[in-house]
KOLKOLSE-24049 format. One record per residue (C-alpha): residue number from 0; x, y, z; residue in one letter. Coordinates in nm, 4 decimals, m for minus. Example, Ala and Ser with C-alpha at 12.3 -4.5 7.8 and 13.67 -1.06 7.14 Angstrom:
BEGIN
> pos	c1	c2	c3	code
> 0	1.2300	m0.4500	0.7800	A .
> 1	1.3670	m0.1060	0.7140	S .
END
This chain:
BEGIN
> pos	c1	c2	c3	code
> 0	m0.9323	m0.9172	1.5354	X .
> 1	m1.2401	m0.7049	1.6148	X .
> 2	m1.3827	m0.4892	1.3620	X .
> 3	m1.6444	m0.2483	1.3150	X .
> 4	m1.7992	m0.1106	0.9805	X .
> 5	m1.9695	0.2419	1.0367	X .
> 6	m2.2444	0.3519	0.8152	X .
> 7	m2.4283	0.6642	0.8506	X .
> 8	m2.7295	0.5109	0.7162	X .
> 9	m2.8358	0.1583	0.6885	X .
> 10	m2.7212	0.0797	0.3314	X .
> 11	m2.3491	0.3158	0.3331	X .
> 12	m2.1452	m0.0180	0.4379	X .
> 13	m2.2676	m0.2216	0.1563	X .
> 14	m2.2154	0.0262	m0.0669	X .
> 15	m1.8641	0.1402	m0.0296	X .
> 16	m1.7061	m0.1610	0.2068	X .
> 17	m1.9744	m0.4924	0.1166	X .
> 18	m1.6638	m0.6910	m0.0184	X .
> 19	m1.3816	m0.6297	0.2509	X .
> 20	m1.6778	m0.6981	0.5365	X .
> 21	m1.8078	m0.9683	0.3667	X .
> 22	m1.4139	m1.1074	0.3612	X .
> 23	m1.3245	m1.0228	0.7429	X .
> 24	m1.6231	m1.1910	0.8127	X .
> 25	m1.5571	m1.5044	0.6317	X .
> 26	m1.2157	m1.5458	0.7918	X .
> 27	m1.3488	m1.5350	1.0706	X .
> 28	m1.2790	m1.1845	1.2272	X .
> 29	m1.5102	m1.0387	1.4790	X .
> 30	m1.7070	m0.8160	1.2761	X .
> 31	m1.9916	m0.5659	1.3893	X .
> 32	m2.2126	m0.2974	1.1887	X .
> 33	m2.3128	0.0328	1.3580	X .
> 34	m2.5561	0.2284	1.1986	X .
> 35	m2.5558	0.6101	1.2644	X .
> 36	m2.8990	0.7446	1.1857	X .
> 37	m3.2595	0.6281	1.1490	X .
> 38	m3.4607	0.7535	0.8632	X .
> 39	m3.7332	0.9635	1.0880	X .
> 40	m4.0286	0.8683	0.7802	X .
> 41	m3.9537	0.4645	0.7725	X .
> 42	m3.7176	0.3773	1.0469	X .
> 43	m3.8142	0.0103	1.1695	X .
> 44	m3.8513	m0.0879	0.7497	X .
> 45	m3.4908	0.0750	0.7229	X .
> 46	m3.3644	m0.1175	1.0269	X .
> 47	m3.5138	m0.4445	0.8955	X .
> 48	m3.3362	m0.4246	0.5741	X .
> 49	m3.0344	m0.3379	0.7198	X .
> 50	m3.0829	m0.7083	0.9454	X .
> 51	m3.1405	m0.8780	0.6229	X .
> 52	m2.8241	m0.7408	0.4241	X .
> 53	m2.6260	m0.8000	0.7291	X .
> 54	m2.7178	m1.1675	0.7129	X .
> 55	m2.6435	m1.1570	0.3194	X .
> 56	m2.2468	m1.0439	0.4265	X .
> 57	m2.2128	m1.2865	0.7305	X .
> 58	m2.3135	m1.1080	0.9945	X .
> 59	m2.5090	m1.2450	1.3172	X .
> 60	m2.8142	m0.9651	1.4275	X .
> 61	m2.7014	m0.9349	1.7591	X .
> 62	m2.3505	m0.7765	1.6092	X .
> 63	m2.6035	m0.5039	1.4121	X .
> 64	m2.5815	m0.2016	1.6243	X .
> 65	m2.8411	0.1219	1.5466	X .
> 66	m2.7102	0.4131	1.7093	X .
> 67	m3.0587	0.6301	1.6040	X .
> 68	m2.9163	0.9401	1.5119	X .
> 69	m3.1300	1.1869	1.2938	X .
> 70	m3.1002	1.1473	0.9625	X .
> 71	m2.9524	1.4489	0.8157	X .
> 72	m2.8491	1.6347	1.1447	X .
> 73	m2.5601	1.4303	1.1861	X .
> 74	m2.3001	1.5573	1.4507	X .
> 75	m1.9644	1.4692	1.5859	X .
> 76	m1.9851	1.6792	1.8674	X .
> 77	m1.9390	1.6138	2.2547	X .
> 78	m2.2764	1.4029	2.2828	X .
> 79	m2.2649	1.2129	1.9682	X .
> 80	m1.9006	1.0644	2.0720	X .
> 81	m2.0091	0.9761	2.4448	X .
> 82	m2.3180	0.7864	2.2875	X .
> 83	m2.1506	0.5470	2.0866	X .
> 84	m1.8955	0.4673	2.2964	X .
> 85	m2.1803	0.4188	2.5194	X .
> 86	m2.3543	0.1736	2.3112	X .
> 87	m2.0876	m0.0225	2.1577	X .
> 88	m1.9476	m0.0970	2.5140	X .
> 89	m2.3033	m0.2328	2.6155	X .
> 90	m2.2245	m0.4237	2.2742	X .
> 91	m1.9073	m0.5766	2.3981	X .
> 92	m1.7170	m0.3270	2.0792	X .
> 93	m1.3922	m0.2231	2.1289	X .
> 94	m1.2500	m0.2617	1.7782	X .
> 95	m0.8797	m0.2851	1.6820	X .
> 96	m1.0186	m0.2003	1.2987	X .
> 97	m1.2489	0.0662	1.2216	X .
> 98	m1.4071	0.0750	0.8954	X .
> 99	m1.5948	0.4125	0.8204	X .
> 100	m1.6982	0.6676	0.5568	X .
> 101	m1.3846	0.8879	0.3996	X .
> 102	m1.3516	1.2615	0.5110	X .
> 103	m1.3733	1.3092	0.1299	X .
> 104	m1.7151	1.3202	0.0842	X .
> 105	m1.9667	1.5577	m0.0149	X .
> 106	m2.2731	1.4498	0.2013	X .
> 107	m2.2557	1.6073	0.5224	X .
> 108	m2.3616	1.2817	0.7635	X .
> 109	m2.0948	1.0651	0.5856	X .
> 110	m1.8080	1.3491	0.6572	X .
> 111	m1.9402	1.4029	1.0330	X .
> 112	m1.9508	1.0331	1.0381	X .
> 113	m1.6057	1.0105	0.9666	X .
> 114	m1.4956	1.2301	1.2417	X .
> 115	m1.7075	1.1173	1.4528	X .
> 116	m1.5909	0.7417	1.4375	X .
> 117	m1.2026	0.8933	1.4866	X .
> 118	m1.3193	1.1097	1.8243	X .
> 119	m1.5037	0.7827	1.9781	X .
> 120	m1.2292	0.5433	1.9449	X .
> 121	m0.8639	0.4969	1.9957	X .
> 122	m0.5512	0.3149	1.9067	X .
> 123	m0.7395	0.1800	1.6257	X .
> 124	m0.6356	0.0847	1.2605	X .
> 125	m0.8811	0.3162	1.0317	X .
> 126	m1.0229	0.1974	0.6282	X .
> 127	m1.2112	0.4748	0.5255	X .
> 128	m1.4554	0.4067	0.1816	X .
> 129	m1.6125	0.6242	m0.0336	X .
> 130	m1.9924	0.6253	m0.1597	X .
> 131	m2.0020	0.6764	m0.5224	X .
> 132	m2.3027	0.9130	m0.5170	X .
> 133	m2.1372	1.1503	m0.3020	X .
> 134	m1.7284	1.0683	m0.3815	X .
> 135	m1.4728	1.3916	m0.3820	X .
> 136	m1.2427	1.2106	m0.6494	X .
> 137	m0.9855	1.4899	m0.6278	X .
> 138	m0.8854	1.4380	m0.2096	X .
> 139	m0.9776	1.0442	m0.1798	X .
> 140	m0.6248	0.8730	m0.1942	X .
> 141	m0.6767	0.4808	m0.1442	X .
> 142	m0.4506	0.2279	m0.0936	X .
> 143	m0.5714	m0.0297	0.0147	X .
> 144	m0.8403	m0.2332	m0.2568	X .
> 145	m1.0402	m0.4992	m0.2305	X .
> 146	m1.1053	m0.7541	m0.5398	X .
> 147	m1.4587	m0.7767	m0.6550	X .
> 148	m1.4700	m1.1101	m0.8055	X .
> 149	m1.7978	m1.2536	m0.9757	X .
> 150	m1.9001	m1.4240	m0.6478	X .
> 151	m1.8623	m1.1095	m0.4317	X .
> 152	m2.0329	m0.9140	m0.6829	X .
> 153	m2.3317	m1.1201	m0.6681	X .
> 154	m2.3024	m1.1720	m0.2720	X .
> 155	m2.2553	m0.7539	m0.2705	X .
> 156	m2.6064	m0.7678	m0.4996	X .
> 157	m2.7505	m0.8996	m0.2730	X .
> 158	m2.7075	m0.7197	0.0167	X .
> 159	m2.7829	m0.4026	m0.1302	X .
> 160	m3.0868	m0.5802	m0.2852	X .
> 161	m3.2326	m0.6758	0.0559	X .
> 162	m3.2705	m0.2387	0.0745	X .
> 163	m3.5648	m0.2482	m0.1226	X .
> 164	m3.6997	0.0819	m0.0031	X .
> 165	m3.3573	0.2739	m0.1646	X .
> 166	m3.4046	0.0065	m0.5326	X .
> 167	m3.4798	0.3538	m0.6964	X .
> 168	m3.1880	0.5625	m0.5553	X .
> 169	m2.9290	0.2507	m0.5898	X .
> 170	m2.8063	0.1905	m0.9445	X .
> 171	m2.5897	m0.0764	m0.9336	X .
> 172	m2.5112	m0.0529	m1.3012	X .
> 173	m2.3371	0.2959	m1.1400	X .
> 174	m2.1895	0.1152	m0.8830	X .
> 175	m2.0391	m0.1145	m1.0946	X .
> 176	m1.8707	0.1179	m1.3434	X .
> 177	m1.7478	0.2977	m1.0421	X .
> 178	m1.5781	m0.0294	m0.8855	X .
> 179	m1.4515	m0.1037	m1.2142	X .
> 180	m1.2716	0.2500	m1.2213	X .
> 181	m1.0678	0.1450	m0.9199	X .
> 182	m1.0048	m0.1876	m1.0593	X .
> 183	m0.8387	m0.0600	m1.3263	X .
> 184	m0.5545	0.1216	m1.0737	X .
> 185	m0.5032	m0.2591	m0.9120	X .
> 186	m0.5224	m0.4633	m1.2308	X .
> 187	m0.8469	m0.5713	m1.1288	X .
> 188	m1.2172	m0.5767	m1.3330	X .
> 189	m1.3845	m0.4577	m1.0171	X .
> 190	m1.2222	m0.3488	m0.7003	X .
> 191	m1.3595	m0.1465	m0.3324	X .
> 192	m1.1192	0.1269	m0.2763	X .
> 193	m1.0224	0.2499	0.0650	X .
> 194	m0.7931	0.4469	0.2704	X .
> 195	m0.5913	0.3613	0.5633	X .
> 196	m0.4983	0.5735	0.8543	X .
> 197	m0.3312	0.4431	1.1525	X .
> 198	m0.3485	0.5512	1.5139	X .
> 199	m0.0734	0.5275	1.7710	X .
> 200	m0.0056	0.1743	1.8823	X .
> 201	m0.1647	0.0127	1.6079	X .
> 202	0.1518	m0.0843	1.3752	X .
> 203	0.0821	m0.4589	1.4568	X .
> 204	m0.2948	m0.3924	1.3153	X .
> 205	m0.1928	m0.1618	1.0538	X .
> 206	0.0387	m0.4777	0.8961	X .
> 207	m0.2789	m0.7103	0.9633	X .
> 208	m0.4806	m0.3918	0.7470	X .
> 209	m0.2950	m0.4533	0.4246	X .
> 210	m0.3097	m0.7513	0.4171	X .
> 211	m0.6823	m0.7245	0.3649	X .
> 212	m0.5650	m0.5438	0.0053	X .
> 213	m0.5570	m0.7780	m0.3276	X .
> 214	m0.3246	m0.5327	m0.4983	X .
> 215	0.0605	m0.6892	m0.4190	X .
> 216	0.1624	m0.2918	m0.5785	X .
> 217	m0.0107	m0.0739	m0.3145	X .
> 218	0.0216	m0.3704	m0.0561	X .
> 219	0.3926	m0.3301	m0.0889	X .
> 220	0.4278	0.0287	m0.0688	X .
> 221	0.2472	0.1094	0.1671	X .
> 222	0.3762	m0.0819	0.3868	X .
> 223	0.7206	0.0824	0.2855	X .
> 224	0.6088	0.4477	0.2705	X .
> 225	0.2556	0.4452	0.4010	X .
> 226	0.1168	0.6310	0.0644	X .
> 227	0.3726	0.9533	0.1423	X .
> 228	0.5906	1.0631	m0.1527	X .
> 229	0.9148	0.9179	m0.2182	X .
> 230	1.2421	1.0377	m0.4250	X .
> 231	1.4056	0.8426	m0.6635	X .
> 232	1.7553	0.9207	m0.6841	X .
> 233	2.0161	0.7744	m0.9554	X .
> 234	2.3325	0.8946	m1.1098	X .
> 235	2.4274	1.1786	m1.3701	X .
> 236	2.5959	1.0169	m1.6908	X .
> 237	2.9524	1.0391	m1.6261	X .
> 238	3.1875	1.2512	m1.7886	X .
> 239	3.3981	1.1227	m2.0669	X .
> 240	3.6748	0.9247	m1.9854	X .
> 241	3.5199	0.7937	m1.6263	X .
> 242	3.6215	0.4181	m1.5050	X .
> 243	3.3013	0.3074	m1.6241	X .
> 244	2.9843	0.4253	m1.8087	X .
> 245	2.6821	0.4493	m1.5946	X .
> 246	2.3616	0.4835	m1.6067	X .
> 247	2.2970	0.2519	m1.8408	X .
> 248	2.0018	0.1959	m2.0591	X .
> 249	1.8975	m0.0850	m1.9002	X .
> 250	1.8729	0.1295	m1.5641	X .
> 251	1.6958	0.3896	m1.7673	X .
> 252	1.4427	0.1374	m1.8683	X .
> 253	1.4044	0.0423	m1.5378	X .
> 254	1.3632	0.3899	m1.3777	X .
> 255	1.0812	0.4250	m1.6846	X .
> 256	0.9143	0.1449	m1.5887	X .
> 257	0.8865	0.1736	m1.2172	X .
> 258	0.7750	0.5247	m1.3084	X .
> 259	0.4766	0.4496	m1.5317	X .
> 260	0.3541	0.1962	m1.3062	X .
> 261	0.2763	0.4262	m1.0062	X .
> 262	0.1410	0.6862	m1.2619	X .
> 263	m0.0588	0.3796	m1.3880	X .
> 264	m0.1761	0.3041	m1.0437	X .
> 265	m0.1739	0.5331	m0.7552	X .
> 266	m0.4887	0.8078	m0.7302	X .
> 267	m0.4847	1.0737	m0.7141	X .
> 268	m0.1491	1.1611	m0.8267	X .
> 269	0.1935	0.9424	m0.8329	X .
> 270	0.3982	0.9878	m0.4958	X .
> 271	0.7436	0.9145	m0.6862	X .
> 272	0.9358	1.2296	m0.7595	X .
> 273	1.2794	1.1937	m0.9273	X .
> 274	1.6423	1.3032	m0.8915	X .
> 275	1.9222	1.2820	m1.0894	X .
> 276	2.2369	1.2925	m0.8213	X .
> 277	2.3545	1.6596	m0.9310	X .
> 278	2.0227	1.7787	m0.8840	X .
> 279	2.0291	2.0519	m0.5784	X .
> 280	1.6950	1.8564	m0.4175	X .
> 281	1.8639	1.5052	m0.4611	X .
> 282	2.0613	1.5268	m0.1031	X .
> 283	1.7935	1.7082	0.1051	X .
> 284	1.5174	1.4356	m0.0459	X .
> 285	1.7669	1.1657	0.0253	X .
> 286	1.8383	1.3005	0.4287	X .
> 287	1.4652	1.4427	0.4631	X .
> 288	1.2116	1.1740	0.3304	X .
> 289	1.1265	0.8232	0.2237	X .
> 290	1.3723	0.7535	m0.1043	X .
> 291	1.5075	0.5145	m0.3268	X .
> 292	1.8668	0.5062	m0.3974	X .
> 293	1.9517	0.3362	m0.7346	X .
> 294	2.3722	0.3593	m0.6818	X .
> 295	2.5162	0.1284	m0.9295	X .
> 296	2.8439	0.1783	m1.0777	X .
> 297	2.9312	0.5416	m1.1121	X .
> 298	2.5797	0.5662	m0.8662	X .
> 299	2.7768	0.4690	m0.5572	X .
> 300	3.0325	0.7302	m0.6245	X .
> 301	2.8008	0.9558	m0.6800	X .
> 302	2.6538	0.9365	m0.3474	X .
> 303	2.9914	0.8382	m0.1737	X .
> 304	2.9788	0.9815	0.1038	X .
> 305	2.7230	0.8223	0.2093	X .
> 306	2.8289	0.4569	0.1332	X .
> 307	2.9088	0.3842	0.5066	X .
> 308	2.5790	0.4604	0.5982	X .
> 309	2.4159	0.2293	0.3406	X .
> 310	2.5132	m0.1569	0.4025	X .
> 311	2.8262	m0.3126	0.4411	X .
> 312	2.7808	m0.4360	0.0498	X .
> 313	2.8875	m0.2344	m0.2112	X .
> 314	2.9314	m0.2623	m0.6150	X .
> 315	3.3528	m0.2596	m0.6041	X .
> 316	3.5294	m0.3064	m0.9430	X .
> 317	3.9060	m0.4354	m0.9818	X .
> 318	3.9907	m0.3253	m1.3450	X .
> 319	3.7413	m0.0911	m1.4865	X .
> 320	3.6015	m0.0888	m1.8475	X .
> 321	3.7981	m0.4570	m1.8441	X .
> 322	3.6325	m0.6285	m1.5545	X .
> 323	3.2725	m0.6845	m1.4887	X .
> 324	3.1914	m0.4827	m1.1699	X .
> 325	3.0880	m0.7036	m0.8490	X .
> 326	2.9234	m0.6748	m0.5077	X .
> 327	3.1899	m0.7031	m0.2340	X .
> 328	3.0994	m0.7641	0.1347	X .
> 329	3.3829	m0.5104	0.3178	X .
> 330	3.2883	m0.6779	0.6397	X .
> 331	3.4829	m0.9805	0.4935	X .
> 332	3.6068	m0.9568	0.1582	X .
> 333	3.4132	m1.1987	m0.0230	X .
> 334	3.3342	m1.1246	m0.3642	X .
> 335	2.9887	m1.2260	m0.5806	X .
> 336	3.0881	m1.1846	m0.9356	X .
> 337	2.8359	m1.2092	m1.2425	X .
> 338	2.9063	m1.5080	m1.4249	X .
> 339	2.9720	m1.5006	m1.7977	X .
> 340	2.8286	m1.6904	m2.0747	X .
> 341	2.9795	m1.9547	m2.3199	X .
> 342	2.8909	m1.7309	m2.5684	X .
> 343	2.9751	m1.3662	m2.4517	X .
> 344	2.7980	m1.1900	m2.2245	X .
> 345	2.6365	m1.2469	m1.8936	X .
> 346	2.4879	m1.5404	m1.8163	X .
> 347	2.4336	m1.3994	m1.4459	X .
> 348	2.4449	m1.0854	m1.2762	X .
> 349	2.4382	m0.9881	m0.9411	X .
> 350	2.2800	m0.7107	m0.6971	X .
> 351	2.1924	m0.5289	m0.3828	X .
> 352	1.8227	m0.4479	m0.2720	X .
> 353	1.8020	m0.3372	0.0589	X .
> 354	1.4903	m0.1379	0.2550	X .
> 355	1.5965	0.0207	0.6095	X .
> 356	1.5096	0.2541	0.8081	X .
> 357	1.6663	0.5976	0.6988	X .
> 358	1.9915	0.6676	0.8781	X .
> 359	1.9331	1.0207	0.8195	X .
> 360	1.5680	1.0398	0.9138	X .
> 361	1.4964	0.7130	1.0912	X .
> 362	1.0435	0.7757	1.0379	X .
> 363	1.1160	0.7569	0.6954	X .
> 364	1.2565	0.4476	0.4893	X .
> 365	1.5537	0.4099	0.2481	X .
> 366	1.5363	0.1331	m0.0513	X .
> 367	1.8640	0.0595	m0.2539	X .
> 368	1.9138	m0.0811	m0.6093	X .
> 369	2.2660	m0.2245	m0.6680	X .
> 370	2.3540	m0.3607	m0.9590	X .
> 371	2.6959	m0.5255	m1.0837	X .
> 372	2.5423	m0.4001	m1.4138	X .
> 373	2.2733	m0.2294	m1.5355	X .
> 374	2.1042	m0.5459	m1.6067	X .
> 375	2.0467	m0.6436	m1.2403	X .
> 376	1.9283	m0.2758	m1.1417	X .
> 377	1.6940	m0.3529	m1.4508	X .
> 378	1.5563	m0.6503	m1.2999	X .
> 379	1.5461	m0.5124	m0.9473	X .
> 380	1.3040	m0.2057	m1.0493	X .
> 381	1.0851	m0.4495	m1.2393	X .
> 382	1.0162	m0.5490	m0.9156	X .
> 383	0.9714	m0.2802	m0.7501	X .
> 384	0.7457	m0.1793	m1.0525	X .
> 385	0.5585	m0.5089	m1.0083	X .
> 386	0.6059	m0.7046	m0.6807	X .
> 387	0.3480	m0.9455	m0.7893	X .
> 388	0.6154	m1.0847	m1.0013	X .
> 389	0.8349	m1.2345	m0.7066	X .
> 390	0.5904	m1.2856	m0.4037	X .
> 391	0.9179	m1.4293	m0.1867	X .
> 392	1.0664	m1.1103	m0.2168	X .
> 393	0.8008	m0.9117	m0.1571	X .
> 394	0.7871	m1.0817	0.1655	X .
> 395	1.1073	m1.0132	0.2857	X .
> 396	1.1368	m0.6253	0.1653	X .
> 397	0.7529	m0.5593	0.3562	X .
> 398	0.8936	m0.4753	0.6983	X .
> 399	0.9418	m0.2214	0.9636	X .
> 400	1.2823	m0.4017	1.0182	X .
> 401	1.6209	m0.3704	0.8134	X .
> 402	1.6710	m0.5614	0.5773	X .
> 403	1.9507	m0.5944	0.3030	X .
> 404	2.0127	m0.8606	0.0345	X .
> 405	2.2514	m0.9800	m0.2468	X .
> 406	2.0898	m1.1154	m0.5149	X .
> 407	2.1610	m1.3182	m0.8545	X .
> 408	1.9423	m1.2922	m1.1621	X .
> 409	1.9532	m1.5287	m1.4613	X .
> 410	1.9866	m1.2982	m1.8095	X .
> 411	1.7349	m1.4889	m1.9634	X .
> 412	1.4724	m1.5192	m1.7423	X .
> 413	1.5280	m1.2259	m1.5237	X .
> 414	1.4370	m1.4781	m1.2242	X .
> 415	1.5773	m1.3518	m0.8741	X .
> 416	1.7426	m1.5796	m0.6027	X .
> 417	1.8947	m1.4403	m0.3150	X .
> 418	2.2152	m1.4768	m0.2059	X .
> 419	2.2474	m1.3728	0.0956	X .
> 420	1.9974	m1.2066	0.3631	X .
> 421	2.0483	m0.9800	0.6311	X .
> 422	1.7441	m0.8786	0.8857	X .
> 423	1.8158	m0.6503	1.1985	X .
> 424	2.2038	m0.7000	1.1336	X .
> 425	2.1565	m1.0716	1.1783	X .
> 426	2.2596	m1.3450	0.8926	X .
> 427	1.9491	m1.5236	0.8049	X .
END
């Protein structure tokens, strides 16, 4: 994959992106720096230093590119975009990943940068990173971050260190605190934080994109919903007297927990709104936008008219309040029943989890939680909460496919197997 880091001056890449270039360059991507502007006192010094951090992060000198802008007067207008396509096709450029200053930014060369870098080039994947001099905390939204580990840090030290006419102006003491700010959201010590925007015919690249992040949460959603909100929709308590008595608190706990964890870890604000099914928003956010449909139990009646739309497997019960509930394939008939322990209980349970295109608004997605009992819808958020927790099965739900599953968890260790797996309408 080709790649090219923007900088409006000769030290912006190291600063906000070192780590991820430093990383594409080490697997071996095709990875090229363009600087934007020359500093009109000490140009060739500024341009040297740049050569020497480049070859710090793994990049060859030919692949440095100076587009000798003026510093300060930075403009994405008609000329500007004609000259550097013109000089990164002399460079043999023509990147599939674009990695440039965010729009949210208070310096005016990094936000003209910014547009400028969209205007020049298409049906690219964009990573936009922020400076933390100049950062506009309240519009960045990042999903995408990159681990700072104690050899990167030092590698990232030294790059910036080889721009020893900016020592005074770069405190990496400031840096670092910064990093470690957006470490915390990833469950990292130090982290680069960027954004991702994709052009048209770039979903391939856009896949490739995050899975440049280190954090298996925003890795897995946005893949799933791109960073846009999405509803979470679950069941009133039933009346008194109903077949069976859902929600649960196990589902509640489950609901809490995949709710703390984006609060925990998505900036600015959490994308997860909630519904309960009687809610007058809970039908127009399930036909309208990305959702998640936790329809256990009483949760599938709730939303029954909608069942044929789902999967073909559904939570079915044969005596209520005596029978444990189980997930029945009405394709077929067969049953998968939670299995109970010697000593009361479950020593099983069993579940749906499913992520598919929305049959109601097919650019959006639509994840279900199914559980025989609240247990398994317990489990099943956990993961959704965490994903790092079951790498297999992050796997298989991080897809612009459709794919549905029935799953059994163990009660005591709350480990996940699947059952049964269905991709595209195809038994895998």
């Amino acid at each position: 994959m080709q790649v090219l880091a923007i900088g409006s001056h000769p030290d912006d890449v190291e600063i906000g992106a070192a780590g991820l270039v430093a990383k594409l360059a080490s697997q071996g991507h095709d990875v090229y720096i363009l600087v934007l502007t020359d500093d009109g006192v000490d140009g060739s010094r500024r341009r040297e230093e740049a050569q020497r951090s480049g070859k710090e992060l793994g990049i060859q000198m030919e692949r440095l590119v100076f587009a000798a802008f003026r510093d300060g007067f930075l403009r994405a207008d008609r000329d500007a975009v004609t000259h550097v396509r013109h000089i990164t096709a002399a460079a043999g450029i023509s990147p599939d990943l674009v990695i440039v200053h965010s729009r949210s930014d208070s310096h005016n060369d990094h936000a003209e940068a910014h547009t400028l870098a969209r205007a020049a080039f298409r049906g690219c994947v964009f990573l936009y990173y922020s400076i933390y001099l100049s950062n506009e905390d309240t519009s960045f939204k990042p999903s995408v971050f990159v681990e700072i580990t104690p050899d990167m840090a030092a590698l990232k030290e030294r790059a910036l260190t080889a721009h020893r006419s900016q020592t005074a102006r770069l405190s990496g003491h400031a840096l670092t605190a910064y990093e470690r700010r957006w470490g915390a959201l990833a469950g990292m010590d130090r982290a680069e934080a960027l954004e991702i925007m994709a052009q048209n015919n770039s979903r391939s690249v856009h896949s490739r994109a995050l899975s440049f992040s280190d954090s298996p949460f925003h890795r897995f959603w946005s893949s799933i919903t791109g960073g846009s909100a999405i509803s979470l929709l679950y069941a009133v308590q039933p009346p008194s007297g109903a077949v069976i008595d859902w929600p649960t608190p196990d589902e509640a706990a489950g609901r809490d927990e995949l709710r703390r964890s984006f609060a925990a870890s998505w900036h600015p604000r959490s994308p997860l709104v909630e519904y309960a099914s009687d809610h007058p928003q809970a039908t127009y956010a399930l036909r309208h936008g990305h959702a998640i449909l936790l329809s256990s139990g009483v949760g599938d009646d709730a939303f029954h008219g909608y069942r044929g739309h789902l999967s073909p497997w559904n939570v079915a019960f044969d005596v209520p309040r005596t029978e444990h509930p189980f997930v029945l394939d009405e394709r077929t008939g067969r049953h998968w029943h939670p299995a109970a322990a010697d000593t009361g209980g479950l020593r099983s349970d069993v579940g749906i989890l499913s992520n598919r295109r929305n049959p109601f608004s097919p650019a959006h997605r639509l994840l279900r939680v199914a559980g025989a009992t609240g247990f398994a819808s317990r489990v099943a958020l956990s993961f959704l909460a965490n994903p790092r927790v079951n790498p297999l099965l992050q796997k298989i739900l991080s897809t612009d496919d459709d794919v549905s599953l029935v799953f059994e968890v163990d009660t005591s260790t709350s480990c996940i197997r699947v059952l049964s797996l269905e991709k595209r309408g195809l038994h895998e």
